[in-house]
CHARMM internal coordinates of N, CA and C (Angstrom, degrees):
IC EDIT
DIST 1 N 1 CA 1.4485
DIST 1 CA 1 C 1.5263
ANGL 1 N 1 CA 1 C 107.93
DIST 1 C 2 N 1.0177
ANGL 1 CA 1 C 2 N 119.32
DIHE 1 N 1 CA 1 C 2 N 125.34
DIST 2 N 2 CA 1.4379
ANGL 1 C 2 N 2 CA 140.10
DIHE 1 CA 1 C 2 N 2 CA 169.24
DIST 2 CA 2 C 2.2809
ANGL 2 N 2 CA 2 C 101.50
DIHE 1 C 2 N 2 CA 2 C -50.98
DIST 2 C 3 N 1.7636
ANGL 2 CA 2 C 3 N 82.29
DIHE 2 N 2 CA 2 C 3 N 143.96
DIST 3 N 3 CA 1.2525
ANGL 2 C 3 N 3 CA 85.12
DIHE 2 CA 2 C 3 N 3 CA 159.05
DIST 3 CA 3 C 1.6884
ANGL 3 N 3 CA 3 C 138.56
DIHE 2 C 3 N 3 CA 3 C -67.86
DIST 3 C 4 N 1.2111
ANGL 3 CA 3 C 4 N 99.98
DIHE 3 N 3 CA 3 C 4 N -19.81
DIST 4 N 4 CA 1.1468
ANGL 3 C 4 N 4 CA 120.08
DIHE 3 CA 3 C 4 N 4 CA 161.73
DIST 4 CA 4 C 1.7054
ANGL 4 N 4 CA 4 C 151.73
DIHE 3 C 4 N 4 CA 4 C -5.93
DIST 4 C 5 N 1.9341
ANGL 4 CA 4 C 5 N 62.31
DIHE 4 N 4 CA 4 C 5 N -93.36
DIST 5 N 5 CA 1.4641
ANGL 4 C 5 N 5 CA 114.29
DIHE 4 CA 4 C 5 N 5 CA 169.39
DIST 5 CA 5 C 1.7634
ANGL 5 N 5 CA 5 C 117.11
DIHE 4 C 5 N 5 CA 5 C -76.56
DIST 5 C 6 N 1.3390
ANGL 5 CA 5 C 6 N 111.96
DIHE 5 N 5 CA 5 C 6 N -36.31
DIST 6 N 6 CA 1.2245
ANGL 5 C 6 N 6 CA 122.37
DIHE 5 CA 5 C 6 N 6 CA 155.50
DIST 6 CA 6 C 1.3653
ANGL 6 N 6 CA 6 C 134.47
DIHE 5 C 6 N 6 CA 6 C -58.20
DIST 6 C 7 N 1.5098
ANGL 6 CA 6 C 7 N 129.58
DIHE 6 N 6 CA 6 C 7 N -43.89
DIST 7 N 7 CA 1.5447
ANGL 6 C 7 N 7 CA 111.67
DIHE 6 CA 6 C 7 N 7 CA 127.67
DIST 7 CA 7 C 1.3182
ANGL 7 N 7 CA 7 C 140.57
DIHE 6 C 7 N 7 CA 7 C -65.44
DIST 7 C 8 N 1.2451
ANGL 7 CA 7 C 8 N 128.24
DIHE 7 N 7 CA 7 C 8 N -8.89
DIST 8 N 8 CA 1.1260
ANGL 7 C 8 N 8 CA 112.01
DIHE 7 CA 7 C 8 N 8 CA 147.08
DIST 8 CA 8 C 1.7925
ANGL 8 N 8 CA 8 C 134.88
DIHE 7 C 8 N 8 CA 8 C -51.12
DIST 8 C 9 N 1.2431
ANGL 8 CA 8 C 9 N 99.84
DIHE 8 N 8 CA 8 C 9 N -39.71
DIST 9 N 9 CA 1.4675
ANGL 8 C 9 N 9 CA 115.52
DIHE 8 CA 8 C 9 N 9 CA -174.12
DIST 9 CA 9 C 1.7143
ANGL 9 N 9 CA 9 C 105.15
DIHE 8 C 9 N 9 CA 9 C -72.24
DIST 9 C 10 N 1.7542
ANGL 9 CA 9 C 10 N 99.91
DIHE 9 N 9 CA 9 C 10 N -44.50
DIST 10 N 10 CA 1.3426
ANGL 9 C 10 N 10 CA 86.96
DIHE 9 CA 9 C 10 N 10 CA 178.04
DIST 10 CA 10 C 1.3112
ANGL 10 N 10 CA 10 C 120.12
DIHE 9 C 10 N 10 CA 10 C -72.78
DIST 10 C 11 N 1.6403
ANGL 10 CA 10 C 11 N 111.91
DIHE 10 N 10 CA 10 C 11 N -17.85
DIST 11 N 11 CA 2.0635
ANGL 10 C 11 N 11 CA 94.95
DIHE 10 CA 10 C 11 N 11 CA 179.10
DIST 11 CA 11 C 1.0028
ANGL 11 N 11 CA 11 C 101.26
DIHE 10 C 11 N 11 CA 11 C -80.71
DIST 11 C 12 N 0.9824
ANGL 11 CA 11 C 12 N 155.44
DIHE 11 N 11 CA 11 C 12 N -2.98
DIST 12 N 12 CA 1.6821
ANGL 11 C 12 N 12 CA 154.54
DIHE 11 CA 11 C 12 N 12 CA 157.58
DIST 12 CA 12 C 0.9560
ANGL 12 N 12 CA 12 C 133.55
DIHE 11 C 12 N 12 CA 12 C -52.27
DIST 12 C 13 N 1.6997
ANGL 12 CA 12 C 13 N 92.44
DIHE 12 N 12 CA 12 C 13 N -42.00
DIST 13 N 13 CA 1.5704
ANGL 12 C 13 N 13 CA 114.86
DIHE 12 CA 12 C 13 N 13 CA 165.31
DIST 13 CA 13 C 1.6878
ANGL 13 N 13 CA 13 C 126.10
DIHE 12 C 13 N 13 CA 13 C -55.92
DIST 13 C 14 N 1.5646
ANGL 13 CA 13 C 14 N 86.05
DIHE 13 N 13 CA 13 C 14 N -47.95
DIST 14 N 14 CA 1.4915
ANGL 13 C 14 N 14 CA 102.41
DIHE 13 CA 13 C 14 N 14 CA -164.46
DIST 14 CA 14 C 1.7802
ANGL 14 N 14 CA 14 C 105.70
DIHE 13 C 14 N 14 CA 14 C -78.54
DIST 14 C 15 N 1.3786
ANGL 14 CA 14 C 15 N 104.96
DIHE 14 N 14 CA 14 C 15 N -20.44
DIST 15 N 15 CA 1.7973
ANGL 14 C 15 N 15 CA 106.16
DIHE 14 CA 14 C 15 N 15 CA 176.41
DIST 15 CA 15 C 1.5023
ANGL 15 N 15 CA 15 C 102.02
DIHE 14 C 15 N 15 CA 15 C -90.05
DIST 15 C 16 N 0.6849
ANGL 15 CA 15 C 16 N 133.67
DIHE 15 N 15 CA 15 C 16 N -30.47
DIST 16 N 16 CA 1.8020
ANGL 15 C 16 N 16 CA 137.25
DIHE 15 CA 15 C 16 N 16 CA 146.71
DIST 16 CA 16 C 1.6626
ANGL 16 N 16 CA 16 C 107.25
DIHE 15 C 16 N 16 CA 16 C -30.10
DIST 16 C 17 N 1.1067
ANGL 16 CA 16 C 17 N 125.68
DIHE 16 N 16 CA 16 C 17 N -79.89
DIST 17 N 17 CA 1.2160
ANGL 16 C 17 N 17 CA 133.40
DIHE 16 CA 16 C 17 N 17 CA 166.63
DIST 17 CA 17 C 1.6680
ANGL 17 N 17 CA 17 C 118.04
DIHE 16 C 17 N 17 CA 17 C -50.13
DIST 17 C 18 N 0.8782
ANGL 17 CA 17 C 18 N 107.74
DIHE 17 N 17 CA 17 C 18 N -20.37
DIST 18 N 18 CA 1.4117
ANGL 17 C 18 N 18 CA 123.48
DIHE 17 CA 17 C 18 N 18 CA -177.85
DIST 18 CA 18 C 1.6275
ANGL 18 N 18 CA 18 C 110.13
DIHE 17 C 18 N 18 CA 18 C -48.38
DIST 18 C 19 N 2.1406
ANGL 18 CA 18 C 19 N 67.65
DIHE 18 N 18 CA 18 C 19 N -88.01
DIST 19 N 19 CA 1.8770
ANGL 18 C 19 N 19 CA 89.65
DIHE 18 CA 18 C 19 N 19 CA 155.56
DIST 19 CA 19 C 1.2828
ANGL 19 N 19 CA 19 C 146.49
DIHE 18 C 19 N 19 CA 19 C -35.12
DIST 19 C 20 N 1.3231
ANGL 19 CA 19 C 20 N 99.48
DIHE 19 N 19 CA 19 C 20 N -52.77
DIST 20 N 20 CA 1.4715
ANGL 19 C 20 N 20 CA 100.97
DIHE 19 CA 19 C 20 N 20 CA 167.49
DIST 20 CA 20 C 1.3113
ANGL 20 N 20 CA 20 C 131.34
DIHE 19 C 20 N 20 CA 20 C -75.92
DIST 20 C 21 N 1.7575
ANGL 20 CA 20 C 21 N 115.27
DIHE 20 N 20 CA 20 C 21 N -14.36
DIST 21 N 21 CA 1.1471
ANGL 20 C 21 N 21 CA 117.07
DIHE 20 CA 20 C 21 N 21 CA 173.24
DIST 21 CA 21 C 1.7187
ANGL 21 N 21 CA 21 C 100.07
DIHE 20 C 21 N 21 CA 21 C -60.10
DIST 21 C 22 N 1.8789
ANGL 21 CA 21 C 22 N 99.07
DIHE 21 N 21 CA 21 C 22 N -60.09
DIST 22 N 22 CA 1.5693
ANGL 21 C 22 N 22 CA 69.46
DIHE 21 CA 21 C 22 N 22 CA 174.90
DIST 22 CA 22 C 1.6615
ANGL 22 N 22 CA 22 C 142.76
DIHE 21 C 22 N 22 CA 22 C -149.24
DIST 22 C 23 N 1.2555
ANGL 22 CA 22 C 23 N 83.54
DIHE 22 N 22 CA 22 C 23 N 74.33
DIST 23 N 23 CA 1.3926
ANGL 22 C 23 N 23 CA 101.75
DIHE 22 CA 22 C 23 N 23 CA 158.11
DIST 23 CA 23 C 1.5453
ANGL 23 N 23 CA 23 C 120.64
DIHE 22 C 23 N 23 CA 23 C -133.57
DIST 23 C 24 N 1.4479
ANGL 23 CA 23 C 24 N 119.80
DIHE 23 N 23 CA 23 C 24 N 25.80
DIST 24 N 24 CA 1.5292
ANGL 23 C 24 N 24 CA 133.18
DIHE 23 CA 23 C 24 N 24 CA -179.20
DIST 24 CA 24 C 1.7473
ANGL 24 N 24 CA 24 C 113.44
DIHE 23 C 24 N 24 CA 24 C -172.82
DIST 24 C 25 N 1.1999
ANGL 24 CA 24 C 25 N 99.01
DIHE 24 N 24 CA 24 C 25 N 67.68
DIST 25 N 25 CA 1.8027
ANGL 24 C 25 N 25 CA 113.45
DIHE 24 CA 24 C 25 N 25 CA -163.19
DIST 25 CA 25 C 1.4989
ANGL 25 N 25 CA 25 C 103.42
DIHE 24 C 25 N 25 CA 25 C -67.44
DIST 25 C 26 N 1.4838
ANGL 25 CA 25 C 26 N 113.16
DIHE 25 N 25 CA 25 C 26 N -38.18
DIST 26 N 26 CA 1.3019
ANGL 25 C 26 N 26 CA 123.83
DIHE 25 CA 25 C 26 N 26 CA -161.20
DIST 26 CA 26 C 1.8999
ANGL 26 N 26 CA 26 C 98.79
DIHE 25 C 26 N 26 CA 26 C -80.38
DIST 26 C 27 N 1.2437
ANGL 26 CA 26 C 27 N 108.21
DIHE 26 N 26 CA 26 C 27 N 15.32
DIST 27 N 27 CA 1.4243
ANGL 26 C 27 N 27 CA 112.98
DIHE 26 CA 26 C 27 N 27 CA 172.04
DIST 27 CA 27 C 1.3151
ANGL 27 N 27 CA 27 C 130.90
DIHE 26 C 27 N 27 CA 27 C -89.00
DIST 27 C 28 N 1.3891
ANGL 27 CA 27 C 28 N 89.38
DIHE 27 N 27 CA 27 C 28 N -24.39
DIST 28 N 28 CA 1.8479
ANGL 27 C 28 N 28 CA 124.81
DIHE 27 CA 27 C 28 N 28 CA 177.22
DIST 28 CA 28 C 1.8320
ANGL 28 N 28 CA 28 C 122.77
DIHE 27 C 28 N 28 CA 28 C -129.96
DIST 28 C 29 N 1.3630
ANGL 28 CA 28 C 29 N 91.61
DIHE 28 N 28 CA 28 C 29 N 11.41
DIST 29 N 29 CA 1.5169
ANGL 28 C 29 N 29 CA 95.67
DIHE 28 CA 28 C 29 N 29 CA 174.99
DIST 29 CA 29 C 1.3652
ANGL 29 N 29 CA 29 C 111.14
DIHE 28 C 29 N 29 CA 29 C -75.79
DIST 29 C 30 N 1.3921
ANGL 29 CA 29 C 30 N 128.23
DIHE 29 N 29 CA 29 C 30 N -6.86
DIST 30 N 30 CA 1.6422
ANGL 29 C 30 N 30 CA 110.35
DIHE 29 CA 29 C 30 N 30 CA 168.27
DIST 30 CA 30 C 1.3585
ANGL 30 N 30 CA 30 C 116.70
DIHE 29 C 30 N 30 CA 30 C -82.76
DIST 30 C 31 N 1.2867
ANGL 30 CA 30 C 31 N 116.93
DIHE 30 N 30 CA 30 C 31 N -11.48
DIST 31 N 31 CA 1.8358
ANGL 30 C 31 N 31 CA 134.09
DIHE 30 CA 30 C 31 N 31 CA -169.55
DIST 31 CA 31 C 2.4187
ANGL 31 N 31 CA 31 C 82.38
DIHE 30 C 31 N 31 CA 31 C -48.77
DIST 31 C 32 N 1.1053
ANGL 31 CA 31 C 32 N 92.57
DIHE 31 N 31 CA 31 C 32 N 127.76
DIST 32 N 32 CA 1.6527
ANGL 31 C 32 N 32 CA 94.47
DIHE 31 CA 31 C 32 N 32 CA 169.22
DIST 32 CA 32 C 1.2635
ANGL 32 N 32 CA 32 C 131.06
DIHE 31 C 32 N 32 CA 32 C 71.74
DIST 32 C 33 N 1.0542
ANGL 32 CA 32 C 33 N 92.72
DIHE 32 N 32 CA 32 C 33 N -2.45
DIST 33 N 33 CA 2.1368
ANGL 32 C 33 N 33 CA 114.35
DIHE 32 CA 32 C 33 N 33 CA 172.32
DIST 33 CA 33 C 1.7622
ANGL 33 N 33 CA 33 C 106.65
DIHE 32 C 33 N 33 CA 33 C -106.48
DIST 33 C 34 N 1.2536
ANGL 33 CA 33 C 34 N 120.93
DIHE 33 N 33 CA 33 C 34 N -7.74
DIST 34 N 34 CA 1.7903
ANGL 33 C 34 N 34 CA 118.75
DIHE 33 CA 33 C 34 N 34 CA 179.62
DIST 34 CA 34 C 1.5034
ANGL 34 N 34 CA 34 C 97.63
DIHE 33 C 34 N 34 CA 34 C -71.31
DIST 34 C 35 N 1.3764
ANGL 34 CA 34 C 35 N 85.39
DIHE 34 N 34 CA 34 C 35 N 146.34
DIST 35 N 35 CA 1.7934
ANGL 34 C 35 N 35 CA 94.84
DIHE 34 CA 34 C 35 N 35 CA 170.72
DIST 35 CA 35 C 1.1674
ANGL 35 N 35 CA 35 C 114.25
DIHE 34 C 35 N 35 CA 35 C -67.32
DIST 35 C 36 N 1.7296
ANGL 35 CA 35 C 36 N 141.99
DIHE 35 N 35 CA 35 C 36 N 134.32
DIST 36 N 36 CA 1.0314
ANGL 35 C 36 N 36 CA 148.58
DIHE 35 CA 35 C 36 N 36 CA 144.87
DIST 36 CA 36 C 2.0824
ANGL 36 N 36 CA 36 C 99.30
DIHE 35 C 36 N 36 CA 36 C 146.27
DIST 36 C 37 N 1.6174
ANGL 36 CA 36 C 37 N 93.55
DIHE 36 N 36 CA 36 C 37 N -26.11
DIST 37 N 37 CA 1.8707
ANGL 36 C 37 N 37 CA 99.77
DIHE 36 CA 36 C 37 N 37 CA 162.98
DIST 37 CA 37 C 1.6343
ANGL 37 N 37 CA 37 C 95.09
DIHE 36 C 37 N 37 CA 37 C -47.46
DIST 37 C 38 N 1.5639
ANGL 37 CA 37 C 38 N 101.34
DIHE 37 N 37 CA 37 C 38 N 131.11
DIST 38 N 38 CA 1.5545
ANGL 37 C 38 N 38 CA 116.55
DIHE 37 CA 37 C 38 N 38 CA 161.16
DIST 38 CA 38 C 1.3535
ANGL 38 N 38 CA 38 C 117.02
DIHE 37 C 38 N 38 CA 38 C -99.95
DIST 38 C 39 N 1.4670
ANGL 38 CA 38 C 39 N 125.16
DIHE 38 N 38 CA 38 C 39 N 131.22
DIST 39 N 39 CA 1.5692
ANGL 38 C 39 N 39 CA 137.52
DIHE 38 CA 38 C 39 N 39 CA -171.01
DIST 39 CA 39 C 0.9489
ANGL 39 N 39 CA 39 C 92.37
DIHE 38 C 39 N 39 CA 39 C -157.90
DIST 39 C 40 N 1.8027
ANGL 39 CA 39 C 40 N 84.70
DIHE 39 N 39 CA 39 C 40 N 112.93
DIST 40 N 40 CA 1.5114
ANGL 39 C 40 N 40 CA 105.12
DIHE 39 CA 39 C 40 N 40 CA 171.57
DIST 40 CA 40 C 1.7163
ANGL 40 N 40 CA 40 C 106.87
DIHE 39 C 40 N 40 CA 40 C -116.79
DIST 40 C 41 N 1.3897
ANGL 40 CA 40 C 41 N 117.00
DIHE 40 N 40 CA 40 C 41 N 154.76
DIST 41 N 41 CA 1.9428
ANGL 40 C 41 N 41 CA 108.98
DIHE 40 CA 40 C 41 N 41 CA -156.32
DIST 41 CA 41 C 1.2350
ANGL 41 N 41 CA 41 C 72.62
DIHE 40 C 41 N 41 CA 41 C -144.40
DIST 41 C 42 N 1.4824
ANGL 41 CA 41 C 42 N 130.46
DIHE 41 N 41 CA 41 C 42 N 137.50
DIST 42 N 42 CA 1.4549
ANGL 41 C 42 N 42 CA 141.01
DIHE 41 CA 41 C 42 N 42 CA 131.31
DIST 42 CA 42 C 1.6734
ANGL 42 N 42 CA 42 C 105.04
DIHE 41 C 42 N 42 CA 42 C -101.69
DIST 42 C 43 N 1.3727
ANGL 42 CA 42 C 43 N 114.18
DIHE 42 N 42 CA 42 C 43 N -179.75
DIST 43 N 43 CA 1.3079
ANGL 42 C 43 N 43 CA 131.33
DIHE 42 CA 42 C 43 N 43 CA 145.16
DIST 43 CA 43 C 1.3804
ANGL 43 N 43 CA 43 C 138.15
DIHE 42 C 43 N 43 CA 43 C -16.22
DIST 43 C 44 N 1.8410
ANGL 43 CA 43 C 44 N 98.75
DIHE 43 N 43 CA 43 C 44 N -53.57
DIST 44 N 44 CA 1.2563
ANGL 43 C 44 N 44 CA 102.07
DIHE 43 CA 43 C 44 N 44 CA -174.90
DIST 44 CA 44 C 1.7007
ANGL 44 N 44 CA 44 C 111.13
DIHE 43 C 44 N 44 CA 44 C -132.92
DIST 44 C 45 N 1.5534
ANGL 44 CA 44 C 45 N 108.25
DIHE 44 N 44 CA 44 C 45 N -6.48
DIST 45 N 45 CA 1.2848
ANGL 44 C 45 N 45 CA 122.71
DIHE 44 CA 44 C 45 N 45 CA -175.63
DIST 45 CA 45 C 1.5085
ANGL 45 N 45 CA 45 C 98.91
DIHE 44 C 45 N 45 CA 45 C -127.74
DIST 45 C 46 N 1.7149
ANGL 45 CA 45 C 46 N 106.07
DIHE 45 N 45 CA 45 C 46 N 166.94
DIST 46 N 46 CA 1.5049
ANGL 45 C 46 N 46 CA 132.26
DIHE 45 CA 45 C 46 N 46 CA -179.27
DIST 46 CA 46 C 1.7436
ANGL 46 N 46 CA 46 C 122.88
DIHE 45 C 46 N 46 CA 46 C -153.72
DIST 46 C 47 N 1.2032
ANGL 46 CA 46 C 47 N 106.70
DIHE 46 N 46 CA 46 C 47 N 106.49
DIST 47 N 47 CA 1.4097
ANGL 46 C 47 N 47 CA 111.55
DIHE 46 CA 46 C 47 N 47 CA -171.78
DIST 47 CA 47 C 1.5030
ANGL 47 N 47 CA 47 C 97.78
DIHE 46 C 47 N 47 CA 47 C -111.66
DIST 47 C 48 N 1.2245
ANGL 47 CA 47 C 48 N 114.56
DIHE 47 N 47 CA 47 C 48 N 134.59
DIST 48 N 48 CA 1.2824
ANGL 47 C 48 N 48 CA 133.73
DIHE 47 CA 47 C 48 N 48 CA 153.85
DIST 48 CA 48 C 1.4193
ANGL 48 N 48 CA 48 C 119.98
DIHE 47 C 48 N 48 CA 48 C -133.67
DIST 48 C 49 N 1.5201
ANGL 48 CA 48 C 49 N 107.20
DIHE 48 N 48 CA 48 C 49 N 146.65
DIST 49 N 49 CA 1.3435
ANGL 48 C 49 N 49 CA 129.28
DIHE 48 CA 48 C 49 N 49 CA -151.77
DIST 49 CA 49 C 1.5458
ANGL 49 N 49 CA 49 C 108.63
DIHE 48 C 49 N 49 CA 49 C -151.75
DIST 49 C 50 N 1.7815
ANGL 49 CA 49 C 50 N 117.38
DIHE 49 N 49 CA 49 C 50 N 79.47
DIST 50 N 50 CA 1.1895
ANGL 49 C 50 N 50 CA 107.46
DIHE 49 CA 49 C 50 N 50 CA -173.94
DIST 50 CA 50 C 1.5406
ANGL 50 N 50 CA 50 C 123.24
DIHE 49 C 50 N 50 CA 50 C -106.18
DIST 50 C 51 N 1.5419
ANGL 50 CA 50 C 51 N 93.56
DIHE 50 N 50 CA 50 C 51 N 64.06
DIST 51 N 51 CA 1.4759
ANGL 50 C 51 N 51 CA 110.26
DIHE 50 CA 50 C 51 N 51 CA 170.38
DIST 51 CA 51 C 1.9343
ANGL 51 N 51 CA 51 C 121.94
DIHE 50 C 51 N 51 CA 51 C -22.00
DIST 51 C 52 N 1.5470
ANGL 51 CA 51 C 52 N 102.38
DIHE 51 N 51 CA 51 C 52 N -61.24
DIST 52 N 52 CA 1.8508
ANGL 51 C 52 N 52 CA 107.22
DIHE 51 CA 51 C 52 N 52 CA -174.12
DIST 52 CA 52 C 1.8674
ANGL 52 N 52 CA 52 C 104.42
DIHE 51 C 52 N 52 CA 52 C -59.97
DIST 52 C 53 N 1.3182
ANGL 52 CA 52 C 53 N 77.28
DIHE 52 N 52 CA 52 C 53 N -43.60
DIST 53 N 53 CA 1.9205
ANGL 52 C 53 N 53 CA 77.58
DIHE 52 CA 52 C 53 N 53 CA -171.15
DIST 53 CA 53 C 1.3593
ANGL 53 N 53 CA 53 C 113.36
DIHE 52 C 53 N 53 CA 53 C -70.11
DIST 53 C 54 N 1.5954
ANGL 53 CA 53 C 54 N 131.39
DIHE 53 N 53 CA 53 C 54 N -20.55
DIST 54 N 54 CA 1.3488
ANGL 53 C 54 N 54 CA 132.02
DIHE 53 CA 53 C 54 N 54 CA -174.82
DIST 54 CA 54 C 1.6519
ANGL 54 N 54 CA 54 C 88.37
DIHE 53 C 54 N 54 CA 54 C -87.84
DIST 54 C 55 N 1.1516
ANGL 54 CA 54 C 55 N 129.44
DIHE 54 N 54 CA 54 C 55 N -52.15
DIST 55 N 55 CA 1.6227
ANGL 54 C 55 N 55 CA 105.96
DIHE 54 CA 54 C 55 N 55 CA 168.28
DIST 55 CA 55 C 1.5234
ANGL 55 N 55 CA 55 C 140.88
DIHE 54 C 55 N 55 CA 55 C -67.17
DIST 55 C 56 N 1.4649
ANGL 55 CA 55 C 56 N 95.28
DIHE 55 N 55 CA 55 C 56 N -20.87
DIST 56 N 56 CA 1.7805
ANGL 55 C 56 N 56 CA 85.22
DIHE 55 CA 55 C 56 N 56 CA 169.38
DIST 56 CA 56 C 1.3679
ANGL 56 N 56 CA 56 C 114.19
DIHE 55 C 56 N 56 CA 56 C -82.39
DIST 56 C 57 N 1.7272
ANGL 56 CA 56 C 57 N 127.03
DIHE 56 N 56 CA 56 C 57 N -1.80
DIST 57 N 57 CA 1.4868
ANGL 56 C 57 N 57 CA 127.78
DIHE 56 CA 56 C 57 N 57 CA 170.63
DIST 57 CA 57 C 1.9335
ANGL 57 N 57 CA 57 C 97.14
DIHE 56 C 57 N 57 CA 57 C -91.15
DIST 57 C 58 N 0.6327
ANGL 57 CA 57 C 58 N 117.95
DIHE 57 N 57 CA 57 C 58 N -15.94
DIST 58 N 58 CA 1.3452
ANGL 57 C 58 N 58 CA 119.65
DIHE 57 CA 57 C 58 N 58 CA 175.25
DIST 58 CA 58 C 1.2644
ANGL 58 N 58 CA 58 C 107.02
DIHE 57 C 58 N 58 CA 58 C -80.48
DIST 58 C 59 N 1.1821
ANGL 58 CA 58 C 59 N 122.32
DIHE 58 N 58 CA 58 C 59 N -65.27
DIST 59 N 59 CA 1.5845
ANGL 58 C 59 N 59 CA 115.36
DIHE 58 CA 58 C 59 N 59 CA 167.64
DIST 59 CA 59 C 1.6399
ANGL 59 N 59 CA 59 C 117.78
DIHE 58 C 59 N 59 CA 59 C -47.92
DIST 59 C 60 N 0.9786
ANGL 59 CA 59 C 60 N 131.04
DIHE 59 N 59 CA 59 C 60 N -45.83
DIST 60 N 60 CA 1.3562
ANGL 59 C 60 N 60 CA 154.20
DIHE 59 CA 59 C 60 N 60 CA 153.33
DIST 60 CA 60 C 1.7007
ANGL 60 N 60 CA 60 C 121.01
DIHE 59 C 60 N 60 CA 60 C -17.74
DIST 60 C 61 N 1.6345
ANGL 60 CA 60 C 61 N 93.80
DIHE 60 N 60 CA 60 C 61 N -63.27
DIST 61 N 61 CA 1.6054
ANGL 60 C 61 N 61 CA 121.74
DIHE 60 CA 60 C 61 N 61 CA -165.60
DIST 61 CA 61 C 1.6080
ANGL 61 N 61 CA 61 C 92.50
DIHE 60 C 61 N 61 CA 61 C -86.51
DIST 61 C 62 N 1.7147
ANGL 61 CA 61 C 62 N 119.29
DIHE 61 N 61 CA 61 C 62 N -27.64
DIST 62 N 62 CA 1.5811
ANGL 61 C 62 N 62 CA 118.94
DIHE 61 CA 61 C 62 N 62 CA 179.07
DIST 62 CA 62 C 1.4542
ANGL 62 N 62 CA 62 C 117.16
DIHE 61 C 62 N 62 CA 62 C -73.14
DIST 62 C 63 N 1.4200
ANGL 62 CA 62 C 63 N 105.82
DIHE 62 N 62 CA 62 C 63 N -35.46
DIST 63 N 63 CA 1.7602
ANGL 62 C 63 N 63 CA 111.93
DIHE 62 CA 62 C 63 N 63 CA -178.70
DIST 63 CA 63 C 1.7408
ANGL 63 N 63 CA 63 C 113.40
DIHE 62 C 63 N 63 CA 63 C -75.92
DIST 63 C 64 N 1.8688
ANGL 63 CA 63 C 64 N 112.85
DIHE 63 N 63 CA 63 C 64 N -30.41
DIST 64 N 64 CA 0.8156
ANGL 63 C 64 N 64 CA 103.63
DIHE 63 CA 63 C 64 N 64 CA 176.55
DIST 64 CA 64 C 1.6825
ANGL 64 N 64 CA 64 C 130.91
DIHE 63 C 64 N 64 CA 64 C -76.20
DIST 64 C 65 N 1.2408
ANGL 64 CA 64 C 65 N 99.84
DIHE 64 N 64 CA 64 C 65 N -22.66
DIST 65 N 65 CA 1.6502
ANGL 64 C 65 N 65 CA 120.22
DIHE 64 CA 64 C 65 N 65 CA 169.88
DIST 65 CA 65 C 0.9488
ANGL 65 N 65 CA 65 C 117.14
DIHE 64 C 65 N 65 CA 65 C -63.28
DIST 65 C 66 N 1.2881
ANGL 65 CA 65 C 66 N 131.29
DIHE 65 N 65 CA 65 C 66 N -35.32
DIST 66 N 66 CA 1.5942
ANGL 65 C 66 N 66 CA 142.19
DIHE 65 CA 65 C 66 N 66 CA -145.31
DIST 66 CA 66 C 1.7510
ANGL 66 N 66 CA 66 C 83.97
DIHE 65 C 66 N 66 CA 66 C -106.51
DIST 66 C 67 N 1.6520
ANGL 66 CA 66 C 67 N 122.85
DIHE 66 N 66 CA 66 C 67 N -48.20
DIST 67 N 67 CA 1.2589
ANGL 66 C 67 N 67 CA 114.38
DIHE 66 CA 66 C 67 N 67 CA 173.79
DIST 67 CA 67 C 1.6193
ANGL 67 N 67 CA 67 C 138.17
DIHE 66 C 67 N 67 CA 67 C -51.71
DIST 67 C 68 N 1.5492
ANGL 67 CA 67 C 68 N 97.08
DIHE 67 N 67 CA 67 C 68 N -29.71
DIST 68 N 68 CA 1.5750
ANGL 67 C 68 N 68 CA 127.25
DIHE 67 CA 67 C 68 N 68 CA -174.24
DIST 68 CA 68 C 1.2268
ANGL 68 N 68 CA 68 C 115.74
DIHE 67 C 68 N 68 CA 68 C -85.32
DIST 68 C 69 N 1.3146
ANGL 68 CA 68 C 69 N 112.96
DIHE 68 N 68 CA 68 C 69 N -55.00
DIST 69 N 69 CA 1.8453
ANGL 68 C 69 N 69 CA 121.94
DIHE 68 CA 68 C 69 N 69 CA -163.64
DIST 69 CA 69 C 1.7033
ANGL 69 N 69 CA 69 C 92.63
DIHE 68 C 69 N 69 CA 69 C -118.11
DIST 69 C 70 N 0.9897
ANGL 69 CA 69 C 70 N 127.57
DIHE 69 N 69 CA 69 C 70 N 54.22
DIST 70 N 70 CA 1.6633
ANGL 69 C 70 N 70 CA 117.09
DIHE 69 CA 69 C 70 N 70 CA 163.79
DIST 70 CA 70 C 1.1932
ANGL 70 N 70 CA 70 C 104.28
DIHE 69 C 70 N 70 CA 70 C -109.45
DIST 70 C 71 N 1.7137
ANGL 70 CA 70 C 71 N 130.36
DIHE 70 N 70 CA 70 C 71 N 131.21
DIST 71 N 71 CA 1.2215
ANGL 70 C 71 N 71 CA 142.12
DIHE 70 CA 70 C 71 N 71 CA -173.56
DIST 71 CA 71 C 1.2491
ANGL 71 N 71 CA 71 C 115.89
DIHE 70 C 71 N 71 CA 71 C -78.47
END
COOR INIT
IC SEED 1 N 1 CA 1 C
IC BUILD
């Protein structure tokens, strides 16, 4: 696959996501609410750390790649 063609696919991607960010929120409203995301809240600071959810899109983003671009 051409470089090309590879941004093409990815801005496609990303207006895909776009969209759905927003015009269908409740599609991605669990993104950072799975158990094992760390949120930490003080007073004056806010750390978040959404470890589960960056791996189940990783697992996710791996099956779909492997489905698409496998030779």
């Amino acid at each position: 696959m051409t470089t090309g063609k590879m941004i093409i696919i990815l801005g496609i991607a990303i207006a895909i996501m776009g969209l759905v960010i927003s015009y269908a929120p409740w599609l991605v409203n669990w993104f950072g609410k799975l158990p094992g995301d760390i949120r930490i809240q003080n007073e004056k600071s806010f750390v978040f750390i959404p470890l589960v959810s960056m791996l189940i899109m990783s697992i996710i983003l791996t099956v779909v790649i492997n489905l698409f671009f496998r030779r």
